[in-house]
C-alpha positions as CSV (number, residue, x, y, z in Angstrom):
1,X,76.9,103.7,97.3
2,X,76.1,100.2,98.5
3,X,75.1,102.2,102.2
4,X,75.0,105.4,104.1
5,X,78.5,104.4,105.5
6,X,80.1,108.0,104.8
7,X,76.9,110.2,103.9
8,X,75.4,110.2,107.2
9,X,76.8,113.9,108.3
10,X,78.2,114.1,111.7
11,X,76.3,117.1,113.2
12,X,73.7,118.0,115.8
13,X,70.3,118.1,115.0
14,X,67.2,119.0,116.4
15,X,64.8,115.9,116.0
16,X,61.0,117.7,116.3
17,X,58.7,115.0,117.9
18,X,57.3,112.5,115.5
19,X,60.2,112.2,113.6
20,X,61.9,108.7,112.5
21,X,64.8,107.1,111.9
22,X,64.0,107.8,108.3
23,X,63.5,111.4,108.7
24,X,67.0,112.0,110.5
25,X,68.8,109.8,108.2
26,X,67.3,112.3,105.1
27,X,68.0,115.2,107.2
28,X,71.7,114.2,107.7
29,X,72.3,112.9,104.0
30,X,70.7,116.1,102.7
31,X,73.4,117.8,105.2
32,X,76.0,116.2,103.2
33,X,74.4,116.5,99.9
34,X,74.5,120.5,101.1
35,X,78.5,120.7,101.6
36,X,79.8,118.5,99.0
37,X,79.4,121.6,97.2
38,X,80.3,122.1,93.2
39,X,83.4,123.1,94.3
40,X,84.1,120.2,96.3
41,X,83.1,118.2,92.8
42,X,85.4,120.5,90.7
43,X,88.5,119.7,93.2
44,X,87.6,116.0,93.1
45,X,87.9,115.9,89.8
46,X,91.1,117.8,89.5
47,X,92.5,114.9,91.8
48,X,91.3,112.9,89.7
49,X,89.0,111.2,92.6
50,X,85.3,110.1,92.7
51,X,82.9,111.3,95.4
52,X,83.3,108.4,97.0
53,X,86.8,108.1,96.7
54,X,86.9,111.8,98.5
55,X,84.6,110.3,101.1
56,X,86.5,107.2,102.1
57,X,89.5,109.1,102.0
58,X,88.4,111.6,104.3
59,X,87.1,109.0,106.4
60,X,90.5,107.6,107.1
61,X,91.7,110.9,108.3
62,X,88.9,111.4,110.4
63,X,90.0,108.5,111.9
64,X,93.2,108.5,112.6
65,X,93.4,112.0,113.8
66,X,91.4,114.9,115.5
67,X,94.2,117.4,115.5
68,X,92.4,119.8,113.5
69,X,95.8,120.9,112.4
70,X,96.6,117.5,111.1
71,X,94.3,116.5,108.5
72,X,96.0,118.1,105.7
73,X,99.3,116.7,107.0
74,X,97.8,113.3,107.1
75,X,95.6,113.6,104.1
76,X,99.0,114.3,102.4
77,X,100.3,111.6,103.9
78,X,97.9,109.2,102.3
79,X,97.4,111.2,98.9
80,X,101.7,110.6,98.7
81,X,101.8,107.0,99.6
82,X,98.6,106.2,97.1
83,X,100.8,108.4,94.7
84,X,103.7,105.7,95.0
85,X,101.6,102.7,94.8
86,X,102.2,101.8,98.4
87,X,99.9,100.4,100.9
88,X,97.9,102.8,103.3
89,X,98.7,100.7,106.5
90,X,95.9,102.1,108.0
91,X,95.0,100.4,111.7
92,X,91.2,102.5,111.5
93,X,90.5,100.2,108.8
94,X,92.0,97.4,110.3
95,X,89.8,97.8,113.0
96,X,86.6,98.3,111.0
97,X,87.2,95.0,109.2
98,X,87.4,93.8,112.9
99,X,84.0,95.4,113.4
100,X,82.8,93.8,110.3
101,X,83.6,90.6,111.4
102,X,82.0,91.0,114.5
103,X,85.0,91.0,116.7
104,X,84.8,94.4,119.1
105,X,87.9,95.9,120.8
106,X,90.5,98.2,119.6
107,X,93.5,95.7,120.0
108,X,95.1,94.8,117.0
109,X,96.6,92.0,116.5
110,X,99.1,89.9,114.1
111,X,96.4,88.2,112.5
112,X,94.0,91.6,112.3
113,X,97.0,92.6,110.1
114,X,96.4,89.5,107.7
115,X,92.8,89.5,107.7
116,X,91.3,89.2,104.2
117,X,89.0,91.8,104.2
118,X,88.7,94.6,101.2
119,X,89.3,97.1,104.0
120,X,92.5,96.1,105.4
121,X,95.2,98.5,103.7
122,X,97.9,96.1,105.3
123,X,96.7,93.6,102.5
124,X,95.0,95.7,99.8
125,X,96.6,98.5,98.1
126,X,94.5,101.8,97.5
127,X,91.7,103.0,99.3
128,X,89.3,100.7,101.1
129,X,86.1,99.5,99.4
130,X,84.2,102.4,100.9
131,X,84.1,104.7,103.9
132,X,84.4,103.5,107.5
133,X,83.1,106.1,108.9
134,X,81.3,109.6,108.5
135,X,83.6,112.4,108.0
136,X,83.3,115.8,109.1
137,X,83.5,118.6,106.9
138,X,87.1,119.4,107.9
139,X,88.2,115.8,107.0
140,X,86.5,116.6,103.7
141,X,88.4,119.5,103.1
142,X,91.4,117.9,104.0
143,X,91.2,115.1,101.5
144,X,90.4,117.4,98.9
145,X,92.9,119.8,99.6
146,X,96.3,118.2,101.5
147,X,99.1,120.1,102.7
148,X,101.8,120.6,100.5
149,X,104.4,118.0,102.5
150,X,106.5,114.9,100.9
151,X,106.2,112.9,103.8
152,X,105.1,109.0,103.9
153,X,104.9,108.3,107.5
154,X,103.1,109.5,110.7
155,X,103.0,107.7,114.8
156,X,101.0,108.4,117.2
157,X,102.6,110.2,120.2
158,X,99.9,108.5,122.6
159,X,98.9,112.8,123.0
160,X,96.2,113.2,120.7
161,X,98.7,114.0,118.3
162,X,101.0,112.6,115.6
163,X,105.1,112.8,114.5
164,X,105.3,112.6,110.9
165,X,108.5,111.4,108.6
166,X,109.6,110.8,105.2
167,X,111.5,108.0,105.4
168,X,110.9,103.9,107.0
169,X,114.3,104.7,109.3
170,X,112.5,108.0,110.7
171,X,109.5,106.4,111.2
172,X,111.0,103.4,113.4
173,X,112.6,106.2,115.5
174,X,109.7,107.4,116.1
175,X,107.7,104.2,116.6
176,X,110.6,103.1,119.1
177,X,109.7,106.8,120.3
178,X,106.1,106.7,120.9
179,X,104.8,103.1,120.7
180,X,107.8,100.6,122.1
């Protein structure tokens, strides 16, 4: 990996005095290096996915939800639309090309949506370039192991939760729904 961006695992830790930055940033790699178990790397390869496909994968789910009921149902989500060659449409990513750029804020704009940057799913089919964030274990699992669901679609209900759909017409129901 060109950084940490994904390997930095999100957990508490007990920092004994005299410690570094460089001594929490092993700590938390080694905490990842301790759950991306053989198991995790037999499943990857069964979907056919690198580690760091898994990663960035399960970085856009721990990003758009934190329904801990949901991540399957988004991973799935996302595992069915990469199935069909479509783009991810992802705003997460949309906002960490923001980020990237130097531009703060959680807005998103027209021209966020056309922004040429490899992490923009609204312009680049397949996963971003890497992870945007640092998944939790449960995000993990989801991306390794998504519900069994056909759908293509989820909104946000503005709840901390999401409606999901299989077809475009569902889905701008429930965008006129949730979002309009």
């Amino acid at each position: 990996a060109e950084s940490l961006e994904g390997y930095l695992f999100p957990e508490t830790y007990l920092a004994p005095r005299g410690d570094d930055a460089e001594d929490l940033v092993v700590r938390m790699v080694s905490a990842f290096d301790a759950i991306w178990t053989p198991e995790s790397r037999r499943r990857a390869a069964e979907l056919e996915m690198s580690t760091r496909e898994v990663v960035t994968l399960a970085s856009l789910i721990e990003a758009e939800t934190r329904a801990p009921n949901e991540r399957p149902t988004v991973s799935a989500v996302f595992h069915n639309r990469l199935a069909r060659g479509m783009l991810l449409q992802t705003d997460p990513t949309v906002i960490y090309a923001r980020h990237l750029a130097g531009r703060e804020g959680r807005t998103i704009y027209q021209s966020d949506l056309r922004r040429d940057s490899p992490y923009n799913t609204y312009v680049y089919p397949g996963l971003p370039i890497g992870p945007i964030g640092n998944p939790r274990q449960a995000s993990i699992d989801a991306a390794l192991y998504p519900a069994d669901v056909d759908f293509l679609y989820f909104v946000s209900r503005n709840d901390g939760t999401h409606a999901f759909s299989r077809t475009l017409a569902e889905h701008n129901e429930l965008v006129d729904r949730y979002q309009r």
